[in-house]
N, C-alpha and C positions, 0 to 999 in steps of 0.2 A: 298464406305466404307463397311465395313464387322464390323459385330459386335465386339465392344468395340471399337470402331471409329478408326479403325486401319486404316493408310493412306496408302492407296494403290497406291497414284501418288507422289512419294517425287520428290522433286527437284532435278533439274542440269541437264547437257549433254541434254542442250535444242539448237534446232537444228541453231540456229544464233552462237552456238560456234565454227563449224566447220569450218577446214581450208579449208578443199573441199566438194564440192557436188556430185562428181560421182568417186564410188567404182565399182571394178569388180564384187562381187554378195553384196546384199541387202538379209537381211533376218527378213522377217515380224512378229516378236514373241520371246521371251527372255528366254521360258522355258528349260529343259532341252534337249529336242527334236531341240529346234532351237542353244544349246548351244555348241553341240556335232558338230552338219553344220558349225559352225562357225570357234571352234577348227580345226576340218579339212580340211579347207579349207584355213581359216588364216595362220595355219602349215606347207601348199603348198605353200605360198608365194605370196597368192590373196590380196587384199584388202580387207576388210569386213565390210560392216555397218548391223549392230543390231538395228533393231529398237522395241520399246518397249513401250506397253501405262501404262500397270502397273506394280508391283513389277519385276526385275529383276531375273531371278526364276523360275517364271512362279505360274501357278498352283497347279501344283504337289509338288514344294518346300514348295510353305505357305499352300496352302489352299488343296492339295490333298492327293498322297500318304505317303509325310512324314509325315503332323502332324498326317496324321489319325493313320500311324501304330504306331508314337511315343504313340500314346494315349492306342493303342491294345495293344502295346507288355508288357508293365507290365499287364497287363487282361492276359494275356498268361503265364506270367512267375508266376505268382501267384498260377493261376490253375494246373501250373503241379506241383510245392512244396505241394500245398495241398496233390497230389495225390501220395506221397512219404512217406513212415514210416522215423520218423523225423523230416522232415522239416515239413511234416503236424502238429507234437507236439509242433514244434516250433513257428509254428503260432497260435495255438491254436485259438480262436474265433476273433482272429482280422481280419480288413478291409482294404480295399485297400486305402491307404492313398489318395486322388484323388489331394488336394492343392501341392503335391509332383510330383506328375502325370503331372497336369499343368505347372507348372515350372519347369521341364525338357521337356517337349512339347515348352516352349518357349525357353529352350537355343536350343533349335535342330534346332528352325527356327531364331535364334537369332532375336528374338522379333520382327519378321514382318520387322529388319530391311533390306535392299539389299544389303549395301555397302560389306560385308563381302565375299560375293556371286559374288558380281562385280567383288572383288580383286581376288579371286578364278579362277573364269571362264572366263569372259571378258577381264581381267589384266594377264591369261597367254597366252592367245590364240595372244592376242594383236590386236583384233577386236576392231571399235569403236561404243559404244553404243552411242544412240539417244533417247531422251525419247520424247513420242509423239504417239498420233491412227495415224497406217500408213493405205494407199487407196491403191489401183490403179490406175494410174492416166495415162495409156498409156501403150504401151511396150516398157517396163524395165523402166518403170518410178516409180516410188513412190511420195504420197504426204506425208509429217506429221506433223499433227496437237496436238502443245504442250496439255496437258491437261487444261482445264479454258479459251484457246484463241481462236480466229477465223482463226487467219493468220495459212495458209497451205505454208506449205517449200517441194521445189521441188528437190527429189534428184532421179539420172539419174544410173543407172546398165550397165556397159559394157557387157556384159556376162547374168547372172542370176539373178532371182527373187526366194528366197525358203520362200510360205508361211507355218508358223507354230504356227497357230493362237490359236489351240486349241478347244477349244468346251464351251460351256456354259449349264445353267443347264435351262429347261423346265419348264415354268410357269401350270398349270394347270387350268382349267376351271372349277372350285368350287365357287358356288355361297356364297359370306361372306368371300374367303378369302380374299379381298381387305380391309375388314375392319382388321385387324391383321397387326399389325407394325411391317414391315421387319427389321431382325438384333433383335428385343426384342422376338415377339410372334412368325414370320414369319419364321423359319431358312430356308437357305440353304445350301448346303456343308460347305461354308464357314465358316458360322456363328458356324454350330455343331464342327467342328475340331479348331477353335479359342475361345470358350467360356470358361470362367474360373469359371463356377459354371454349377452346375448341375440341371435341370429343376422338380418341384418336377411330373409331369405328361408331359409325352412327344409323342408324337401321330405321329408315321411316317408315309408319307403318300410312298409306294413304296419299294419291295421287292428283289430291286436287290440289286447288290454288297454295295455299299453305305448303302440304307437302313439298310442292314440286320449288316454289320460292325457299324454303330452306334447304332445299336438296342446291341449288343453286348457290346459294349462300357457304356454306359449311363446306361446300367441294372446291371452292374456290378460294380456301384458307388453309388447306389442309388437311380436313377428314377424309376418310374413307366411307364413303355413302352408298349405304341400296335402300331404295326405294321399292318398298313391295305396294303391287294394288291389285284387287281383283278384277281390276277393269282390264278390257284388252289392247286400253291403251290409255296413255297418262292424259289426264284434264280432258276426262270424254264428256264434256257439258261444251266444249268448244268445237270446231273445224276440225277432222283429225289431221288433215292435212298441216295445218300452225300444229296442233300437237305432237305430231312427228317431228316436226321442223326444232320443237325444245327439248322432245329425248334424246335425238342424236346428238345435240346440243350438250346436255347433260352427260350422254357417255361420252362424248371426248373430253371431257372433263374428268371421268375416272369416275362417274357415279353406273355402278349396277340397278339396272332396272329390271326387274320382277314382275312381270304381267300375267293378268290372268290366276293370281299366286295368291293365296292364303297364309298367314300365321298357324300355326299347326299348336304348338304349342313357346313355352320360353322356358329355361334349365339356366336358374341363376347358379355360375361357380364360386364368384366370390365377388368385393364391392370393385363395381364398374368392368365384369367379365360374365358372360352369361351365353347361350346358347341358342339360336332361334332355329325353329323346326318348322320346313313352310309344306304345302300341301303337296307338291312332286315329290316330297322323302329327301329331298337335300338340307344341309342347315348353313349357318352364317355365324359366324361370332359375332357378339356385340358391346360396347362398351356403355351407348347411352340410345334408348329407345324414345323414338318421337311419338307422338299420340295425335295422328292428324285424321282422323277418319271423321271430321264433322264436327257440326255442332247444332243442338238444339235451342230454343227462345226461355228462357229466364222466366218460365211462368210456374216454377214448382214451389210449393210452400209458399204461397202468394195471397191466400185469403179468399178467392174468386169464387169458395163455396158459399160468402156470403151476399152473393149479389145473385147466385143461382147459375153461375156459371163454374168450367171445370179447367184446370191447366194442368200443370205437372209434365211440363217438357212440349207441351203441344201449343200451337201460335194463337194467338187472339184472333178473331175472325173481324172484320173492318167493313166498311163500305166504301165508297167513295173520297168521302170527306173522312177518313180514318177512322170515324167513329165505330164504338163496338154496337152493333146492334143486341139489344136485350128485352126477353119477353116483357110486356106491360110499359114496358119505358116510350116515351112520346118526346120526349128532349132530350137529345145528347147530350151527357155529361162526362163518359168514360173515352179516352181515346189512344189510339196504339201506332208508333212511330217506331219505323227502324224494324232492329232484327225480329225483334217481340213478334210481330204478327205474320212475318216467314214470307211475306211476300218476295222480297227481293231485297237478302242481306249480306248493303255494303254500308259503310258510313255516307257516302256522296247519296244512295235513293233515302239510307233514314234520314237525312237534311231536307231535302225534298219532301218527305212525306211532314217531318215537322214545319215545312212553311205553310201547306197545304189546312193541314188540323187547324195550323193557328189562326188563320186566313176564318176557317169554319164557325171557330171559337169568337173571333173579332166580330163576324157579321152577323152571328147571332146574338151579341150585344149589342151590335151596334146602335140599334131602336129603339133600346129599352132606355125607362128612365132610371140611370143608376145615378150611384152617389158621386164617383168620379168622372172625369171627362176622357171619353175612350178615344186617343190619337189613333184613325185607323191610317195604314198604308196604303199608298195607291191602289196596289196587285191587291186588295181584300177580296175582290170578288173573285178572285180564281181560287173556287173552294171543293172543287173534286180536281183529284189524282187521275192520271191515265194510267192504263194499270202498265204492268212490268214489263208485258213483252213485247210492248210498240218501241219503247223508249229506254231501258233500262242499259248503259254501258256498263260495264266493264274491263279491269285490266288487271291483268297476271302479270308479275313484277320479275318474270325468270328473264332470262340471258340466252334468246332475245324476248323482247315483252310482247303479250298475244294483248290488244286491244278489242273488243268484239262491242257492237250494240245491235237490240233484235235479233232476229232471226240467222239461225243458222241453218246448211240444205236441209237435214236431218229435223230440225225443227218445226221449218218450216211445210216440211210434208208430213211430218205427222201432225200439224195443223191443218190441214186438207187444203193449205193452200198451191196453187200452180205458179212454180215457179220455175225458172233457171238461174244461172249464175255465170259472172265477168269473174274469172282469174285476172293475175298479172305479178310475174315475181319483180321485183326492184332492181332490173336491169337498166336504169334510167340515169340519168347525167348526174342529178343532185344528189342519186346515192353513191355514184363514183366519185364524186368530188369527197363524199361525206366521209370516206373506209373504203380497205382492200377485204377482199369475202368477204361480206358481212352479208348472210342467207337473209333472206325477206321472200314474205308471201301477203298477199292482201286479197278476201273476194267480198263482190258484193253481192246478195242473193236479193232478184227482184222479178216482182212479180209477172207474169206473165201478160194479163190483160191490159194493163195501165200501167208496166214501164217504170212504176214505181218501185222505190227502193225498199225494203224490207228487211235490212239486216249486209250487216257487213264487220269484216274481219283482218283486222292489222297484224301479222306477226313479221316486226322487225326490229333493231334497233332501234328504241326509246319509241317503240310502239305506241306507248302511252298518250303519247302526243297527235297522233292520227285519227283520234276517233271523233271528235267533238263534230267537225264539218260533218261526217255520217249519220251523226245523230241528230242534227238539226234534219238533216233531210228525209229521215226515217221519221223522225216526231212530227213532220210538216207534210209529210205524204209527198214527198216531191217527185215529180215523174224527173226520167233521164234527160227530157224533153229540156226540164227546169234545169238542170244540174249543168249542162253543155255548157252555160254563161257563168258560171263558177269558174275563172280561169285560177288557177296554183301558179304563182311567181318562179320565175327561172334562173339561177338552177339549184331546186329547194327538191327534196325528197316527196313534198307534198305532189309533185309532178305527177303521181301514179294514180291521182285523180283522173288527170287524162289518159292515163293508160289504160284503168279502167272501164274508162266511158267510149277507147275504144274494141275494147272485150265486148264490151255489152254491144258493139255493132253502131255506136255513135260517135 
């Protein structure tokens, strides 16, 4: 259950419904990572069983990326009207409606329910779903166990196994927080992106992407936010320089930030009132505790002692073509997509990696004489992955958004590579056209010898939107050389392409 007792195990496509027990691939996970493997594979003309212990969805549908942004994106669209002659008059000293906010956050996930989602993705693909915790239970075996029963149902894979479990979030070792009622005092992800009221004091413990997005979120409706992290500075996996650029951000919004700062201890007073004790000797009152400090891959209690491998919180190991490598084993059978294998977890690289596996799965039936007729798709033959830190984007949804792909300086020199770097803030025409203030930073880090681009960093208004051209030219190895004939239309924000290519000295 996630807060507001939302049911996270509904009924039906319980595994006694099935006409048959053994499909050509099984796929452990129903998010959208496992939705896309299924699509493509059911498309080819395979069999497909889905199996699924909660929401159909996955993660990212209810409880991750979409309600969080559905919750950001009016936070965003607010702040740039203010930031307009106008529509700033327009709004003059009102708020962000936040009960409006909520109920659009629940039609976007149609209220936790799955059927919608099922007819969507499952009902065109023409895969059959299973609801049920699946194991391992052998090779190409699966068990699944309905939720609330004991009996395990045995269903057998011709071909493949693609796990796409996901990941879960990190309990922490803070002495009192076991006294704090998860779903009321306790949150975690879940709980902050499904709640329909706002916490009057809100205390996150955890400075990364999550934290720092709900810190963003909930300060901009009306809580009182600190954000504690031990880091010595918020979202240190990016530029600090963008990460500066969304603390200040954040404390003018009235959230405290805690750096450098531990949890000491929590002194519950009574429900929704409690006491935090951080490591300088100071404390904070709190009314509802966020639990953002991470999260591990979905491999515990999973079965994988029967195939001679180990999990329990620890990522699947992959190759290439995502498959798990296994002593004795000579053909791939077992494959790991998305957060499961830790490589690089967002939903957009587990898509990616499930096109990849499928692609792997397809060509190596392609030759064989099976019984049905396998539809392959053009891209079949692109059946290895590049791993994560040539190509890998992402983007933090705070106020303003840091967009990064590749390398960052700090990364890149402790990859041993030689590099410098092109600054340029968004003093340029198409962002004075776009908003008054609105801070912006962008760099690109490229390599020293070949000019080549290596990683670059958006933090501005709808950040989000800026990285894609970066990442073609970092996945393409593109010298600056290349880049100069990339011209950005006038007068677009995109312009800081040439800003930067005259930073870099082109």
């Amino acid at each position: 259950m996630a807060t507001r007792g939302i049911n996270v195990h509904p009924e039906g496509y319980h595994p006694t419904s099935l006409a048959e027990t053994t499909f050509d691939i099984i796929i452990i996970g129903g998010g959208p990572v496992a939705n896309f493997a299924e699509g493509r594979l059911a498309q080819a003309g395979l069999s497909v069983a889905v199996v699924q212990h909660e929401l159909y969805g996955g993660e990212c549908h209810f409880f991750g990326c979409v309600p969080s942004k559905a919750l950001l994106r009016p936070v965003e669209a607010f702040e740039a009207a203010k930031a307009i002659d106008g529509a700033r008059e327009a709004i003059g000293n009102s708020n962000i409606n936040v009960d409006a906010v909520f109920k659009r956050r629940d039609k976007i996930v149609d209220s936790w329910d799955d059927r919608n989602w099922i007819s969507i993705s499952n009902g065109t693909s023409g895969a059959t779903l299973v609801r049920g915790f699946a194991r391992i239970a052998g090779i190409k075996k699966v068990s699944v166990q309905p939720h609330g029963e004991t009996q395990r149902y045995l269903l057998d894979a011709r071909f493949a196994v693609i796990v796409a479990t996901g990941s879960t979030h990190v309990v922490p070792s803070v002495p009192g927080i076991e006294t704090l009622e998860e779903g009321k005092e306790l949150w975690i992800n879940r709980d902050a992106v499904a709640a329909n009221h706002v916490p009057e004091r809100l205390i996150i413990l955890g400075a990364g992407p999550v934290g720092s997005e709900m810190a963003t979120f909930y300060s901009a409706v009306g809580s009182k936010v600190t954000l504690v992290s031990p880091t010595a500075e918020i979202l240190p996996k990016v530029e600090q320089e963008a990460a500066k650029i969304v603390r200040k951000s954040l404390e003018s919004h009235g959230v405290q930030v805690k750096l450098s700062t531990r949890v000491s201890k929590i002194e519950k007073q009574r429900t929704n009132s409690f006491k935090v004790t951080l490591s300088d000797g100071n404390s904070i009152p709190g009314s509802v505790l966020l639990n953002a400090t991470g999260r591990k891959p979905r491999t515990y209690d999973f079965g994988l002692d029967t195939i001679g491998l180990t999990g329990e919180g620890e990522p699947l190991q992959t190759n290439k073509s995502l498959a798990v490598p296994m002593p004795g084993e000579t053909e791939p059978w077992l494959y790991a997509v998305g957060d499961v294998n830790g490589l690089s977890p967002t939903t957009h690289m587990g898509v990616y990696q499930a096109r990849i596996a499928s692609n792997a799965i397809l060509s190596s039936l392609r030759d064989r004489n099976l019984s049905v007729e396998i539809k392959t798709p053009i891209g079949v033959t692109v059946t290895e992955a590049v791993r994560p830190g040539n190509t890998f984007p992402q983007v933090i949804f705070t106020e303003p958004n840091i967009g990064t792909v590749g390398h960052t300086l700090a990364s890149a020199t402790t990859a041993g590579l030689k590099v410098r770097v092109a600054d340029s803030d968004f003093s340029i025409p198409g962002a004075w056209l776009y908003g008054d203030n609105q801070p912006g930073w962008a760099r690109w880090v490229i390599e020293e010898t070949s000019n080549r681009l290596v990683g670059a960093t958006f933090c501005c208004i709808e950040g989000s939107e800026f990285i894609n051209a970066s990442q073609v030219a970092v996945a393409q190895g593109l010298s600056l050389a290349d880049m100069v004939h990339v011209v950005p239309p006038f007068p677009t924000r995109g312009e800081i392409w040439s800003y930067l290519l005259n930073a870099a000295g082109f």
